[in-house]
C-alpha positions in Angstrom: 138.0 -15.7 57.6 138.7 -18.6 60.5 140.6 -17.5 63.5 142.3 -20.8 64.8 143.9 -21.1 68.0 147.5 -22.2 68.3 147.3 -25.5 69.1 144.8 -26.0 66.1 147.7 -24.1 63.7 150.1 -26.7 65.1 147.8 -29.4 64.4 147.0 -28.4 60.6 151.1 -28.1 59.9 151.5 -31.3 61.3 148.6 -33.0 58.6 149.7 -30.2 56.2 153.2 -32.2 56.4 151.6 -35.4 56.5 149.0 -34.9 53.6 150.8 -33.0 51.2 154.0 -35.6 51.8 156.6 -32.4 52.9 158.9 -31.8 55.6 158.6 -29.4 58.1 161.4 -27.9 57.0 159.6 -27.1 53.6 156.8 -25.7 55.2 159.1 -23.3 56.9 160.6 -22.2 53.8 157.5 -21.6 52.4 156.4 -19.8 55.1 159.6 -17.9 54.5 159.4 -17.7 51.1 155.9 -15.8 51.5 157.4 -12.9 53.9 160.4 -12.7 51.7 158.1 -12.3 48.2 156.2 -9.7 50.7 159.8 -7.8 51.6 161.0 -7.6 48.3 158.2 -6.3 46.4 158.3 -3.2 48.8 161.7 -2.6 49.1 162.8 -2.8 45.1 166.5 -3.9 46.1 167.0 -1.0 48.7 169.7 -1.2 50.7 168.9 -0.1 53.8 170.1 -2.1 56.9 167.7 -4.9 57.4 167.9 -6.0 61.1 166.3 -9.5 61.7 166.2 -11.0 65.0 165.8 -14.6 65.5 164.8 -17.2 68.5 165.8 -20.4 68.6 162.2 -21.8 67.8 160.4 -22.5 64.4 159.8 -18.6 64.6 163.4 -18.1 64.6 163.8 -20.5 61.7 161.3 -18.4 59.1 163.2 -15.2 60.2 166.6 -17.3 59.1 164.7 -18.4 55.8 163.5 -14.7 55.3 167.6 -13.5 55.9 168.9 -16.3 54.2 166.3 -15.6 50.8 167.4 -11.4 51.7 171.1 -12.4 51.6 170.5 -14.0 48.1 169.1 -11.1 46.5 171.5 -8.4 47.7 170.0 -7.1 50.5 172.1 -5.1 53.5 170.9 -8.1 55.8 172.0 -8.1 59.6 171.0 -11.6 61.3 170.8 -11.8 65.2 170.4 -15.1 67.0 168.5 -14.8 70.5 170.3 -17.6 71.8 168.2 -17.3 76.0 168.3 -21.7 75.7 170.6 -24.2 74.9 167.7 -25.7 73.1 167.1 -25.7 69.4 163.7 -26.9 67.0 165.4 -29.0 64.4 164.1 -26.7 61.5 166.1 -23.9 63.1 168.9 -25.7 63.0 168.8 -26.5 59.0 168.1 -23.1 58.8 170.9 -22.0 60.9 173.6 -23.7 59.0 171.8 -22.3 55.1 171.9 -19.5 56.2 175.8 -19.6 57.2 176.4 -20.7 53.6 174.9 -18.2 52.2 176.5 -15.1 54.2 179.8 -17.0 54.5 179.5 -15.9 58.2 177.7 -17.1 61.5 174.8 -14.7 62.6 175.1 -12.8 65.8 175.3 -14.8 68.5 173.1 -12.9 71.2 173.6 -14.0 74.9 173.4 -10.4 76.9 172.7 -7.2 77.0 175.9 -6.4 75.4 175.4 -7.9 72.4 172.3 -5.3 71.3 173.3 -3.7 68.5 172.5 0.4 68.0 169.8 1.0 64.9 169.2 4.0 63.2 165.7 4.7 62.6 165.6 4.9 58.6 166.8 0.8 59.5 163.9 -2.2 59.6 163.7 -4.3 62.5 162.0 -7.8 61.6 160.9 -9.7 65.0 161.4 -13.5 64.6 161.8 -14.3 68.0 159.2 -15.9 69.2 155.7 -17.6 67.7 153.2 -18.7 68.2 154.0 -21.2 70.8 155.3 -18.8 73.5 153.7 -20.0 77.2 155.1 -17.5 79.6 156.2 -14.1 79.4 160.0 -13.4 77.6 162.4 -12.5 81.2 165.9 -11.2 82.3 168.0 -10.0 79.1 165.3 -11.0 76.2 162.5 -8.8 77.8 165.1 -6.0 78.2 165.9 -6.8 74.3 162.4 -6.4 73.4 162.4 -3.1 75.8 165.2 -2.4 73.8 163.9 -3.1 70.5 160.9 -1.2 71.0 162.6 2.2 72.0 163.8 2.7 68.3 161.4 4.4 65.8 162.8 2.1 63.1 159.7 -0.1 61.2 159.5 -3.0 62.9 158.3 -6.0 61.3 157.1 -9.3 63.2 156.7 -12.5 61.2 153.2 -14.4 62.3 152.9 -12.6 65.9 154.8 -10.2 67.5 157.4 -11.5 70.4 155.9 -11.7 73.7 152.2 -11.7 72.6 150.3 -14.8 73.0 147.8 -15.5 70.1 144.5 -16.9 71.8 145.3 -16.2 75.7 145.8 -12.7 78.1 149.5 -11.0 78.5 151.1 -12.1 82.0 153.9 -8.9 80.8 152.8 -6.0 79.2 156.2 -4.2 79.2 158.0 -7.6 77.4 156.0 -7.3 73.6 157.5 -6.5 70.2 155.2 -3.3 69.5 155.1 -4.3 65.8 154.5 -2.0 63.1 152.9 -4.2 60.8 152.3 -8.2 61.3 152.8 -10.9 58.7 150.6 -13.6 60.1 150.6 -16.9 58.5 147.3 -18.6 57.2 145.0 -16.8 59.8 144.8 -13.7 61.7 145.1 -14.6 65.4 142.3 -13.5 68.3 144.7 -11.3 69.9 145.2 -8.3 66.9 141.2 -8.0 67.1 141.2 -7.4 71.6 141.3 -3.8 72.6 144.3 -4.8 75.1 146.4 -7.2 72.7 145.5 -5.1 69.6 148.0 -2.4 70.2 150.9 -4.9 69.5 149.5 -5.7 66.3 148.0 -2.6 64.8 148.3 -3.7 61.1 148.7 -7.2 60.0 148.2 -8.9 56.3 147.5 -12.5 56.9 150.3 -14.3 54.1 148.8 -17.7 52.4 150.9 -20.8 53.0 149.1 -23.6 51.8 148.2 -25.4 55.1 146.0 -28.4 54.5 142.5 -26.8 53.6 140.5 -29.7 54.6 141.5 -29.1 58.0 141.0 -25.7 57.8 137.3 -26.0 56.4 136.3 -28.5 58.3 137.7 -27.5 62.0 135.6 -25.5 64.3 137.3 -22.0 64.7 137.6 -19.9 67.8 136.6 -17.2 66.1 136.2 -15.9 62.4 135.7 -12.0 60.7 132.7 -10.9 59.4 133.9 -8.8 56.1 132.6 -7.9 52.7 132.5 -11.1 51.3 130.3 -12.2 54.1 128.2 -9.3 54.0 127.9 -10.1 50.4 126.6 -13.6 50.9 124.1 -12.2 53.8 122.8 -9.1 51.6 119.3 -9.9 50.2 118.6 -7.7 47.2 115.1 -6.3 46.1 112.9 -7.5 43.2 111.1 -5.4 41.1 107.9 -6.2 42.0 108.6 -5.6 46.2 106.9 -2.9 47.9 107.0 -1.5 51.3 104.7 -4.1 52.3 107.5 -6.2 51.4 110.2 -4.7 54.2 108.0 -4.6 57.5 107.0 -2.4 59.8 109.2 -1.3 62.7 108.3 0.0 66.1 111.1 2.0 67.7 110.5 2.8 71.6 112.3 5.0 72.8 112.9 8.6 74.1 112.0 10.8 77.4 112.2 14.6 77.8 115.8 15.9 77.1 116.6 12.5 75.2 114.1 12.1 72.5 117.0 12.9 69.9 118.0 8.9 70.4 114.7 7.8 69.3 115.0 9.9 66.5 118.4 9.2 65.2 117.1 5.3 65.7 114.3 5.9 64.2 115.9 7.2 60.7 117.9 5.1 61.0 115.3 2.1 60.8 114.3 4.1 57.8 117.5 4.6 55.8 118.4 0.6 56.2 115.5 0.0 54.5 111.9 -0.5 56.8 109.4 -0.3 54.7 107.2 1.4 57.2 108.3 3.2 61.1 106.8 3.9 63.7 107.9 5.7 66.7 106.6 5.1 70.0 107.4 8.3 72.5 106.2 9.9 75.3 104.2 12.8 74.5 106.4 15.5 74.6 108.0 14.4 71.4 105.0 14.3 69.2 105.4 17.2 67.5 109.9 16.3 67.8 109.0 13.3 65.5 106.3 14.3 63.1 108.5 17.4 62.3 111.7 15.8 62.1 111.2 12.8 60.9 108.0 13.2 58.4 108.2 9.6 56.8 108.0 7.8 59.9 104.6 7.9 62.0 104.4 8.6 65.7 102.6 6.8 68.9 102.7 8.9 72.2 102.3 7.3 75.3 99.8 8.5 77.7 102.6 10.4 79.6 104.0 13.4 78.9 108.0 12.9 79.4 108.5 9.8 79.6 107.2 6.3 78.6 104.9 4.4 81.2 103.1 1.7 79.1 103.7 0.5 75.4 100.0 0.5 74.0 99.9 -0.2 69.6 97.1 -1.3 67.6 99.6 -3.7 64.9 102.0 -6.2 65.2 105.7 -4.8 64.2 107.8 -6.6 62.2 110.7 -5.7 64.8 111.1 -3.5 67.6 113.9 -1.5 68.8 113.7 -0.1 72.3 115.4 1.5 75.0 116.9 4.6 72.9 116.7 7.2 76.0 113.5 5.9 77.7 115.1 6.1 81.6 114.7 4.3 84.1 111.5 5.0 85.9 109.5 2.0 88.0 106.6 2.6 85.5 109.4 2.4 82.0 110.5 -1.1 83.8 107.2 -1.9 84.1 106.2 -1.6 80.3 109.7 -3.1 79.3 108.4 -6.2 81.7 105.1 -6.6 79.6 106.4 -5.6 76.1 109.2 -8.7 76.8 106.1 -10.9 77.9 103.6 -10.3 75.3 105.3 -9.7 72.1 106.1 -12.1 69.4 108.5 -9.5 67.3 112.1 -9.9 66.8 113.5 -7.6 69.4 117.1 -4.8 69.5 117.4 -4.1 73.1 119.9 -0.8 73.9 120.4 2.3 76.0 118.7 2.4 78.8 116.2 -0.6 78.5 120.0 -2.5 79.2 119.9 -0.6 82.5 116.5 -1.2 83.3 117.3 -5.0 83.0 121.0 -4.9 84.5 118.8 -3.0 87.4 116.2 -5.5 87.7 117.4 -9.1 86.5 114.3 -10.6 86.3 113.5 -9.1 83.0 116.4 -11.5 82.0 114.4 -14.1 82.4 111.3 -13.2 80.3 114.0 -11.7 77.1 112.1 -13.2 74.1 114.5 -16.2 72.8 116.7 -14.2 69.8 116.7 -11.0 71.4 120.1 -8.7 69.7 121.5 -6.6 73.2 124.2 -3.9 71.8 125.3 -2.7 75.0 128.5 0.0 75.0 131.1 -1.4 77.6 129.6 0.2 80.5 126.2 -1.2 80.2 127.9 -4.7 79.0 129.5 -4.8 82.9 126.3 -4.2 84.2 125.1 -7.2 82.6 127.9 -9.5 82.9 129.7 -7.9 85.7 133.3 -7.1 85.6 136.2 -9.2 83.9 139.7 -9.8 84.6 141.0 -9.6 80.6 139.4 -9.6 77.2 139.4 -13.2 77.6 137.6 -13.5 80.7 135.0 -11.0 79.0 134.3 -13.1 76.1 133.9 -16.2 77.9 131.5 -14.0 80.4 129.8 -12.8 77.2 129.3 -16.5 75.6 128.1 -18.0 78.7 125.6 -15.0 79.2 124.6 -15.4 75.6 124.2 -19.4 76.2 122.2 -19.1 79.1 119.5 -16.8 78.2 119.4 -17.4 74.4 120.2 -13.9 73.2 122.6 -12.2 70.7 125.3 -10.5 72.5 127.3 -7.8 71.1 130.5 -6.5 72.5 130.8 -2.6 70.9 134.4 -1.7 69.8 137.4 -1.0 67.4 136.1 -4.6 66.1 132.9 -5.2 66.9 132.0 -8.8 68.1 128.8 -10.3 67.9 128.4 -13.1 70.2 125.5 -16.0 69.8 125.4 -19.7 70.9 128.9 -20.1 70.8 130.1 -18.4 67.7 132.4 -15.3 67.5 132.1 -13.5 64.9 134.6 -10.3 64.0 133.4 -7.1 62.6 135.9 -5.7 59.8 134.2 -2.0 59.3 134.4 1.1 61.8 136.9 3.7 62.6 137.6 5.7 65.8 135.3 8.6 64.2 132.2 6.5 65.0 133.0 7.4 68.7 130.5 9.8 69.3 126.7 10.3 70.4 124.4 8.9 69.3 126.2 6.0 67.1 125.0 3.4 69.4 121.2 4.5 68.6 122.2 4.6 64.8 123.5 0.8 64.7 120.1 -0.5 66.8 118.2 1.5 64.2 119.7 -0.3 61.7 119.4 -3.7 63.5 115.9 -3.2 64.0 115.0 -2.2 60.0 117.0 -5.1 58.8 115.1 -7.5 61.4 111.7 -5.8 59.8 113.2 -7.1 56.3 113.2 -10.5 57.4 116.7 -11.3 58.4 116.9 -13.5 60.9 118.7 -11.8 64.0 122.3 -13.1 63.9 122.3 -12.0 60.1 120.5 -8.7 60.9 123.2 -8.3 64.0 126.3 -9.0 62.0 125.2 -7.2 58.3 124.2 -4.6 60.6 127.4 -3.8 62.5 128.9 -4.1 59.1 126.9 -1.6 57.4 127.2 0.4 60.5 130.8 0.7 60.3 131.0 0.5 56.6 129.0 3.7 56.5 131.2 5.2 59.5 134.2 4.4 57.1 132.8 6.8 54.3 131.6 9.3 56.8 135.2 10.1 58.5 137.0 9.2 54.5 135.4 12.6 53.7 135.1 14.4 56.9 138.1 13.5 59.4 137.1 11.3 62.4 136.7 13.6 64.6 133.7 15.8 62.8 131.6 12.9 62.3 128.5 12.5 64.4 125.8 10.2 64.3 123.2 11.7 61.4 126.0 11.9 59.3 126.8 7.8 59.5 123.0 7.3 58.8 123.4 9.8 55.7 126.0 7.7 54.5 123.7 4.2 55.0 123.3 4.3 50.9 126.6 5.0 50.1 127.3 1.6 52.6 124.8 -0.5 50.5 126.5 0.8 47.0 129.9 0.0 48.7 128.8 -3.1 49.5 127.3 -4.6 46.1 130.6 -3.3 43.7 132.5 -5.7 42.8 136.0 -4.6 42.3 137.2 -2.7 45.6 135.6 -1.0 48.1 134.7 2.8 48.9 135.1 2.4 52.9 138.1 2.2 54.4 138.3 -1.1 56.0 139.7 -2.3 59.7 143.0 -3.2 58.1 142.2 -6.9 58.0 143.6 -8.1 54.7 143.1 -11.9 53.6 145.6 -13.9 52.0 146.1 -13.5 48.1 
């Protein structure tokens, strides 16, 4: 799904108006129309007290269409006008005046902090105030109405974006945002419900279908877009009958010291479970026996020193490598990372500690084969691109590193983002369970055995996040988040792949990112 900015959503209303020969006021009302359908299937003619606050903007006008269409039905409706300007949109104003006919009253006109009304919390709160098109932070009696708003356990419901929050930009005022309980967003989901700063407003959202010219919207360049099942679907690359393991590749994982050879190991099965048709693991030689015993399918390399690895010697050619999976950071591991990124030709996963070795010594930047997938955790990520004011300033630190030395970038969270070129793409899998030891080597295991499949690297980094956290989503569904640990996400690697080839609903929990019906 696209993630448009909100100068590119004004711009599609504005052909959707012109193309599909409609006012503006019509495409409000079926904006309207959409949260209303949305407000009535779940409430079945209840009557509890509806509260809907509404700005003086296009915002404010769908929240007027929404109390107006409310009204119509029956509903206990309670309309507030947030009247901080003397200045009006003219949709408002249409709206404004249907909806006095059909409550045969004005709304609340709102001018202070007297006029807040008291709400019980069985009531719902729906947050029309501001869109989209908010450029600086709400002040003076409108923040403390916000404030206000967001003291009160009631549900609170924002139409397109919560109040205060921008869509594609950082917060100036964290204090003056509706925190939302769930989001109706129109058309598209916006950047800020995916940012671990903005997300909080925004915790669950449905993105509502309104129609918007789809020329426009498949032919304009998004900011972003989500990576979900239906992509995932399109990337998968199912096996014919007649494939063998000589069919899947053979990866080399690198990793591993004494104390840490667990990571190689958890990469390593990893590797396996995603699919490689043959592994190898390349270790110092303390963990010889560690991998043969553990680990019997794959087959083991040791390196001419005993705990830890001091020169990356093989006899084949992998398919892909993975490396860095607690190797350290001694002068004689940076030394074999500098010739293993010179010499080979494989596609290559570079995590863990082979991130420090390069955020420690930048030259190895320089010689990264072209391709390379990075999946650093936010520490090592600032060690490579150095700090950053917001999420914003982060991404566009992330893209420009990604431009310049012609790698695949991930940044690891809540919604994973996999950064190349300059594309954004949103991972829609993974729950707070998956933050534990060890994930991290799980996901570049699974990077590296999809890369030894033959998927080219920014397939093999987005399927793989997706699988990663698809198989996260089934671990914690039967076990809690917080007793899931990293073997137990690569034991559920199978039930990812089933998940993701049925066709009528899925057996992970998702990120709650629903598309439009």
């Amino acid at each position: 799904m696209k993630i448009f900015s909100a100068e590119q959503l004004y711009k599609a209303d504005a052909i959707t108006v012109e193309n599909q020969k409609i006012s503006s006021a019509e495409l409000m009302e079926r904006a309207g129309v959409e949260v209303f359908n949305w407000l009535h299937k779940k409430m079945k003619g209840s009557k509890v007290p509806i509260h809907i606050f509404c700005g003086i903007g296009n915002n404010g006008g769908d929240g007027l269409v929404v109390g107006r269409l409310l009204i119509e039905k029956g509903y206990n409706i309670n309309t507030y006008i947030v009247n901080y300007t003397n200045k009006r949109s003219k949709d408002f104003l249409i709206n404004y005046d249907r909806i006095k006919h059909a409550s045969k009253k004005w709304p609340v006109l709102m001018t202070s902090e007297k006029d807040f009304p008291k709400i019980k919390p069985e009531d719902i709160i729906v947050d029309a105030i501001f869109g989209i098109g908010l450029n600086r932070p709400p002040e003076g009696w409108v923040k403390n109405l916000i404030q206000h708003l967001n003291k009160y356990k009631a549900f609170k419901l924002a139409i397109d974006i919560p109040s205060g929050l921008y869509s594609n930009k950082a917060l100036n005022d964290t204090e003056a945002v509706i925190l939302a309980s769930h989001t109706l967003t129109f058309q598209s989901p916006k950047l800020a419900f995916f940012l671990p700063e903005t997300a909080r407003y925004a915790p669950y959202f449905e993105v509502l279908n309104i129609g918007l010219d789809p020329d426009y919207l498949v032919n304009t360049k998004s900011i972003a877009q989500t990576f979900d099942k239906l992509d995932a679907q399109k990337v998968y690359k199912p096996r014919e009958k007649f494939d063998h393991k000589g069919s899947f590749g053979h990866a080399l994982i690198i990793g591993g010291s004494f104390g840490k050879l667990g990571a190689a190991l958890l990469a390593a099965k990893a590797t396996l479970k995603i699919g490689a048709g043959l592994v190898s693991v390349f270790v110092p030689n303390c963990g010889y026996q560690v991998i043969q015993v553990a680990l019997p399918e794959a087959m083991t390399i040791v390196d001419a020193a005993e705990k830890h690895i001091s020169s990356i010697k093989i006899n084949f050619i992998p398919s892909a490598i993975g490396v860095g999976m607690g190797i350290g950071t001694t002068k004689e591991t940076v030394k074999a990372l500098k010739n293993l990124f010179s010499e080979t030709k494989s596609p290559l996963v570079v995590d863990a500690d082979a991130l420090n070795c390069i955020s420690e010594n930048k030259e190895l930047l320089n010689i990264l084969p072209k391709n390379s997938i990075l999946t650093p955790h936010p520490g090592e990520l600032k060690r490579l691109i150095g700090t950053w004011k917001n999420d914003y300033d982060k991404i566009d630190k992330a893209l420009n590193f990604s431009k310049k030395y012609e790698v695949i970038l991930l940044i690891k969270g809540a919604y994973t983002l996999t950064i190349y070129e300059d594309k954004i793409y949103i991972n829609t899998t993974g729950n707070p369970g998956m933050a534990t030891a060890g994930s991290g080597d799980v996901l570049s295991g699974i990077i590296t055995g999809l890369l030894s499949q033959g998927y080219d690297p920014s397939q093999a980094a987005k399927l793989g996040v997706y699988l990663h956290g698809s198989a996260g989503n089934i671990a914690s569904h039967t076990m809690g988040f917080e007793a899931v640990i990293a073997s137990e996400i690569t034991d559920k690697i199978g039930s990812a792949y089933l998940a993701l080839t049925k066709q009528d609903g899925d057996v992970e929990l998702t990120n709650d990112v629903k598309k439009a019906p």
